[in-house]
LOVEX-676661 format. One record per residue: residue in three letters; x, z, y of N, C-alpha, C in turn. Coordinates in pm, whole numbers. Each point is the difference from the previous one (the first is absolute). Layout:
<pts>
<res=ALA | n_x=X | n_z=Z | n_y=Y | ca_x=X | ca_z=Z | ca_y=Y | c_x=X | c_z=Z | c_y=Y>
...
</pts>
This chain:
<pts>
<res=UNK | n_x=4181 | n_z=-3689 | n_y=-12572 | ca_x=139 | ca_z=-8 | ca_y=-45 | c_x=28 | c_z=-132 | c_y=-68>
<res=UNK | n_x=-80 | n_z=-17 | n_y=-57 | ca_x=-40 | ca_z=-141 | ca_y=-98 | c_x=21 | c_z=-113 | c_y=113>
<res=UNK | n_x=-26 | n_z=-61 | n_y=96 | ca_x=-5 | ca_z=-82 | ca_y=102 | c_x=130 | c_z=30 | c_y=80>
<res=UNK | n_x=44 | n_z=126 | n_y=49 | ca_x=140 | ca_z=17 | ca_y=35 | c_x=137 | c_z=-96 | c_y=-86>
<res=UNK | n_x=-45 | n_z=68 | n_y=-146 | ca_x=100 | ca_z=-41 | ca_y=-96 | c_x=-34 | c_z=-178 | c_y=23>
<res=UNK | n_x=-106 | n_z=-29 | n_y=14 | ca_x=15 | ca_z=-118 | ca_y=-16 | c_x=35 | c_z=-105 | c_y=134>
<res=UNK | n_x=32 | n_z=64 | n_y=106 | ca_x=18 | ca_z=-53 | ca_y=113 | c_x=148 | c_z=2 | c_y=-4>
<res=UNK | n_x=75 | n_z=100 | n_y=-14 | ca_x=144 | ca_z=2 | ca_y=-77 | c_x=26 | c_z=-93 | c_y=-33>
<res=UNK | n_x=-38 | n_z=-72 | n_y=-124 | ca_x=38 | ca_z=-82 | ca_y=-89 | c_x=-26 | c_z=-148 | c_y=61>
<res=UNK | n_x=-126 | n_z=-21 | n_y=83 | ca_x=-8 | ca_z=-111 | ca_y=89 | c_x=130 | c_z=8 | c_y=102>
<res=UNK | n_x=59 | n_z=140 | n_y=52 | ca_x=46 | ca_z=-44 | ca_y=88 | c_x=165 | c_z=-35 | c_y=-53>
<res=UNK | n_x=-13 | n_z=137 | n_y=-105 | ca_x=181 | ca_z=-84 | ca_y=-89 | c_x=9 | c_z=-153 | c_y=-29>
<res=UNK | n_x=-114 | n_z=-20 | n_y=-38 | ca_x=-29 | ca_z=-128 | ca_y=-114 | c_x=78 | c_z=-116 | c_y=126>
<res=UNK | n_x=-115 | n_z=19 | n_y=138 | ca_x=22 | ca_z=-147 | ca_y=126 | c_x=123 | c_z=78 | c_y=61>
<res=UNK | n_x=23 | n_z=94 | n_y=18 | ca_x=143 | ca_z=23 | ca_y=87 | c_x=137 | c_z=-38 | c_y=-106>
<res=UNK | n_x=19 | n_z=-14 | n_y=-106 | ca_x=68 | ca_z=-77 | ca_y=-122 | c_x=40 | c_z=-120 | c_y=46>
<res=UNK | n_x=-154 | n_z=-75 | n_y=-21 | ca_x=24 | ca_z=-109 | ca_y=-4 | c_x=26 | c_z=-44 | c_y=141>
<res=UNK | n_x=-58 | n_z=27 | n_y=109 | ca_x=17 | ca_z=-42 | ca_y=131 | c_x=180 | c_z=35 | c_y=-5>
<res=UNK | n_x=18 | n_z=91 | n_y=-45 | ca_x=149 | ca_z=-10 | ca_y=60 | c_x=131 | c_z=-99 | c_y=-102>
<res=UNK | n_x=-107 | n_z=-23 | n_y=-115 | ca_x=117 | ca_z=-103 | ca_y=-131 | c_x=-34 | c_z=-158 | c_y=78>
<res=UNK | n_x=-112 | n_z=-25 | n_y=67 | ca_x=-18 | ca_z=-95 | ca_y=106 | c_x=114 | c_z=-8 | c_y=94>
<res=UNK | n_x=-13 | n_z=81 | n_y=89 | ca_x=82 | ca_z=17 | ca_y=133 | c_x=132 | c_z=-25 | c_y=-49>
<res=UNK | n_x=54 | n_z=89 | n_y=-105 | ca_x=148 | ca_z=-23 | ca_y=-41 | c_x=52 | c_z=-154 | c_y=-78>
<res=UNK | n_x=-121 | n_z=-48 | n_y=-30 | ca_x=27 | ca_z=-152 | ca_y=-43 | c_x=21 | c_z=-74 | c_y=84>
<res=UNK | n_x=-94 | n_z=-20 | n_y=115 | ca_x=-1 | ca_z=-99 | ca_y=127 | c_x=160 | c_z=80 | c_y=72>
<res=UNK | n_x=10 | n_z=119 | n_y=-5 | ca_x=162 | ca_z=44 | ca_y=101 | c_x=108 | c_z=-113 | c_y=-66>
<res=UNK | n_x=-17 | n_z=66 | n_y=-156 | ca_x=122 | ca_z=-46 | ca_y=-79 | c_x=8 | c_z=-157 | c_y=31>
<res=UNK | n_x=-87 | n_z=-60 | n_y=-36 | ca_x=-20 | ca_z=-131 | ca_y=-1 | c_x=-79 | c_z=-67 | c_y=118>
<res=UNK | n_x=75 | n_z=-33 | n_y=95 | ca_x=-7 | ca_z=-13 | ca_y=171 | c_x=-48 | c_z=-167 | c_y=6>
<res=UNK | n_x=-105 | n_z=-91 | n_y=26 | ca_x=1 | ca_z=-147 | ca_y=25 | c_x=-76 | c_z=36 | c_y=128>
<res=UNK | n_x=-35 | n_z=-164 | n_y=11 | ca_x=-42 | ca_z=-49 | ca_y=133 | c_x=-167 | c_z=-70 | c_y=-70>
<res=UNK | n_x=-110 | n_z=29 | n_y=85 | ca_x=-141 | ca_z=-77 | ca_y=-74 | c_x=17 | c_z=-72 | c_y=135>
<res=UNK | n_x=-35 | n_z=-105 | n_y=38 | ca_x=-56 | ca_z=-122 | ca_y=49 | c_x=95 | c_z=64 | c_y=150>
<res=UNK | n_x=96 | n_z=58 | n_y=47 | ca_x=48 | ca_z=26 | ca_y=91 | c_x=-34 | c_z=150 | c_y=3>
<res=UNK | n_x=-44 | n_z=66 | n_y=-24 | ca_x=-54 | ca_z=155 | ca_y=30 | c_x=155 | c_z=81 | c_y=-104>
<res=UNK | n_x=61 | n_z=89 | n_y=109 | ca_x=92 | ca_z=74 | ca_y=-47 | c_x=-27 | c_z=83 | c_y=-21>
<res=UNK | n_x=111 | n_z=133 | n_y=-39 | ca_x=-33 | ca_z=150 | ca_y=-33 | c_x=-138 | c_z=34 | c_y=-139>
<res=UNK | n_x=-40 | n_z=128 | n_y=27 | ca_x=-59 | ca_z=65 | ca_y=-131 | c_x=-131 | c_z=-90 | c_y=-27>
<res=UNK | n_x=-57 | n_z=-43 | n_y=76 | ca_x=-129 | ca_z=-84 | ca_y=33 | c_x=36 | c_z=-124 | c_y=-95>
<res=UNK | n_x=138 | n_z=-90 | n_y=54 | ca_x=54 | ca_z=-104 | ca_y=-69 | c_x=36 | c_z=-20 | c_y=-136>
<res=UNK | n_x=105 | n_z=120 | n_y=-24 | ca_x=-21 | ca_z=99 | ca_y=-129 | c_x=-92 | c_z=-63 | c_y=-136>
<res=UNK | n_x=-93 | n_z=90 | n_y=77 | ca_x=-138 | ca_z=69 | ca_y=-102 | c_x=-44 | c_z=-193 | c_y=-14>
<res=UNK | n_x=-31 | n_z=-56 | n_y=56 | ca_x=-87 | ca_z=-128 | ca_y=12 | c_x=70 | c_z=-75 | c_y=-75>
<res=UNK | n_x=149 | n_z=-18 | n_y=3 | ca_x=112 | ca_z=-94 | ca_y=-67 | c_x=-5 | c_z=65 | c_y=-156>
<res=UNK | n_x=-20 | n_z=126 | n_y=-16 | ca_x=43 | ca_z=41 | ca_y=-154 | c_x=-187 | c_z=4 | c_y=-48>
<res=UNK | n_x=-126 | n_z=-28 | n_y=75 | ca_x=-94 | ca_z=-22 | ca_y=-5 | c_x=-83 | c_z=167 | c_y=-71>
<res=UNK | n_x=75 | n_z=101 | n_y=100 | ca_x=-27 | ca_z=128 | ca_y=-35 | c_x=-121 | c_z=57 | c_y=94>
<res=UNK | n_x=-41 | n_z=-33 | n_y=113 | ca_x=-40 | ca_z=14 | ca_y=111 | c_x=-127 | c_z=83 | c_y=-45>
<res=UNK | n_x=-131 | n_z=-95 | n_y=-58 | ca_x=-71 | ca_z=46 | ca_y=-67 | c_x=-42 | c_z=103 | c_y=-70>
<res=UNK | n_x=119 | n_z=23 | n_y=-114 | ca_x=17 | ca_z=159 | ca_y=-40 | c_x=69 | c_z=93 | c_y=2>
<res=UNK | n_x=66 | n_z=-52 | n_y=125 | ca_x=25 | ca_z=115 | ca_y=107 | c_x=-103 | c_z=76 | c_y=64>
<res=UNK | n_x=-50 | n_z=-71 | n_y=31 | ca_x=-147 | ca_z=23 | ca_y=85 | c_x=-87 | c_z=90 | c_y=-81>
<res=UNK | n_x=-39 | n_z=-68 | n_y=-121 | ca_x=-92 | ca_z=70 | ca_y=-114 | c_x=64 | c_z=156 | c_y=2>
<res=UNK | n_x=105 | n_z=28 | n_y=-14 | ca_x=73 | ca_z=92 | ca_y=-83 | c_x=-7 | c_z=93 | c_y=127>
<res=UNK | n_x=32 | n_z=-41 | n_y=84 | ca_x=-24 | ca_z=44 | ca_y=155 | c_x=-151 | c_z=75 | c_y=-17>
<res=UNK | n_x=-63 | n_z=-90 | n_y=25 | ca_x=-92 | ca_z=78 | ca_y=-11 | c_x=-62 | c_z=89 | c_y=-40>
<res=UNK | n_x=41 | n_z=0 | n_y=-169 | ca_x=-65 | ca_z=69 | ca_y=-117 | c_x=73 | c_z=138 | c_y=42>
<res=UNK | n_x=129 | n_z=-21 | n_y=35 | ca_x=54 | ca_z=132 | ca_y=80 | c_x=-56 | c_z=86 | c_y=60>
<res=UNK | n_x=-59 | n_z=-92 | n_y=77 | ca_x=-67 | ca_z=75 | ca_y=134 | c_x=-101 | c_z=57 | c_y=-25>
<res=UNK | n_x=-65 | n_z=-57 | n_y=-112 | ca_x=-186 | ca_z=53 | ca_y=-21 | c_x=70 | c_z=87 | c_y=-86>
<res=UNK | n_x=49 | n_z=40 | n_y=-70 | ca_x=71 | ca_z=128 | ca_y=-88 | c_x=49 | c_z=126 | c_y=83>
<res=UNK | n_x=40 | n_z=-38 | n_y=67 | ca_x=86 | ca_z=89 | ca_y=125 | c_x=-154 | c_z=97 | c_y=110>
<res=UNK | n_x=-105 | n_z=-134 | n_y=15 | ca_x=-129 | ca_z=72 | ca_y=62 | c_x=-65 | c_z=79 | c_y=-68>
<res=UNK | n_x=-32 | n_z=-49 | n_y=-126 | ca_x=4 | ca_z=84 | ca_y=-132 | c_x=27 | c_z=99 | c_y=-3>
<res=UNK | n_x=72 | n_z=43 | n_y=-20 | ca_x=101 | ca_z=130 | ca_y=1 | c_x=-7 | c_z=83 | c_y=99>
<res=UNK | n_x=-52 | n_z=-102 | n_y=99 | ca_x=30 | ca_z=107 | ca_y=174 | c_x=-150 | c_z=55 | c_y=-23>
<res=UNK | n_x=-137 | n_z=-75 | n_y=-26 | ca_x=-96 | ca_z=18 | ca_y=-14 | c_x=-16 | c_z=119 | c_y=-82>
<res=UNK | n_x=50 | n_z=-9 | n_y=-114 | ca_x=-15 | ca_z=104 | ca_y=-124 | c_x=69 | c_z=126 | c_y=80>
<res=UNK | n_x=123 | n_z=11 | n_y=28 | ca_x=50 | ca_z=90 | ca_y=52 | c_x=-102 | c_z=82 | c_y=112>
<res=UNK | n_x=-25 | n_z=-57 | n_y=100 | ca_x=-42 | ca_z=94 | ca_y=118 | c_x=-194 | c_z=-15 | c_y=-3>
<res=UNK | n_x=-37 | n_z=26 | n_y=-121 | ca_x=-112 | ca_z=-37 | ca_y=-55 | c_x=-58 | c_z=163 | c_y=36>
<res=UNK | n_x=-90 | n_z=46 | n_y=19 | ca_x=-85 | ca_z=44 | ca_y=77 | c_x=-68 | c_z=44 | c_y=-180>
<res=UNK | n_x=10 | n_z=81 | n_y=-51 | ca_x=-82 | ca_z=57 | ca_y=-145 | c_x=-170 | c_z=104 | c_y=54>
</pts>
């Protein structure tokens, strides 16, 4: 339960931030070296990175959880 709860909180924690990311690069739209759209975005407001991180940390929270859940006692 202990590892559930804590896969939760990995996955609130990166799905947060991945999405206060995403809504920065929408709001605030540039151009990096010619590359348009969300890609262009993220690189111009120099979010890309922890997007990615946060992305991730999501994801290993989310396996987490799936793991704990259909766990075999």
């Amino acid at each position: 339960m202990k590892r559930f709860l804590f896969g939760m909180l990995l996955a609130a924690a990166g799905l947060g931030f991945s999405l206060f990311s995403f809504a920065d690069a929408v709001w605030h739209p540039g151009t990096f070296n010619g590359i348009d759209g969300l890609l262009g975005s993220l690189l111009y407001r120099d979010t890309l990175m922890p997007f990615a991180l946060a992305s991730g940390v999501a994801l290993l929270g989310m396996v987490l959880c799936g793991l704990e859940a259909y766990r075999r006692k």
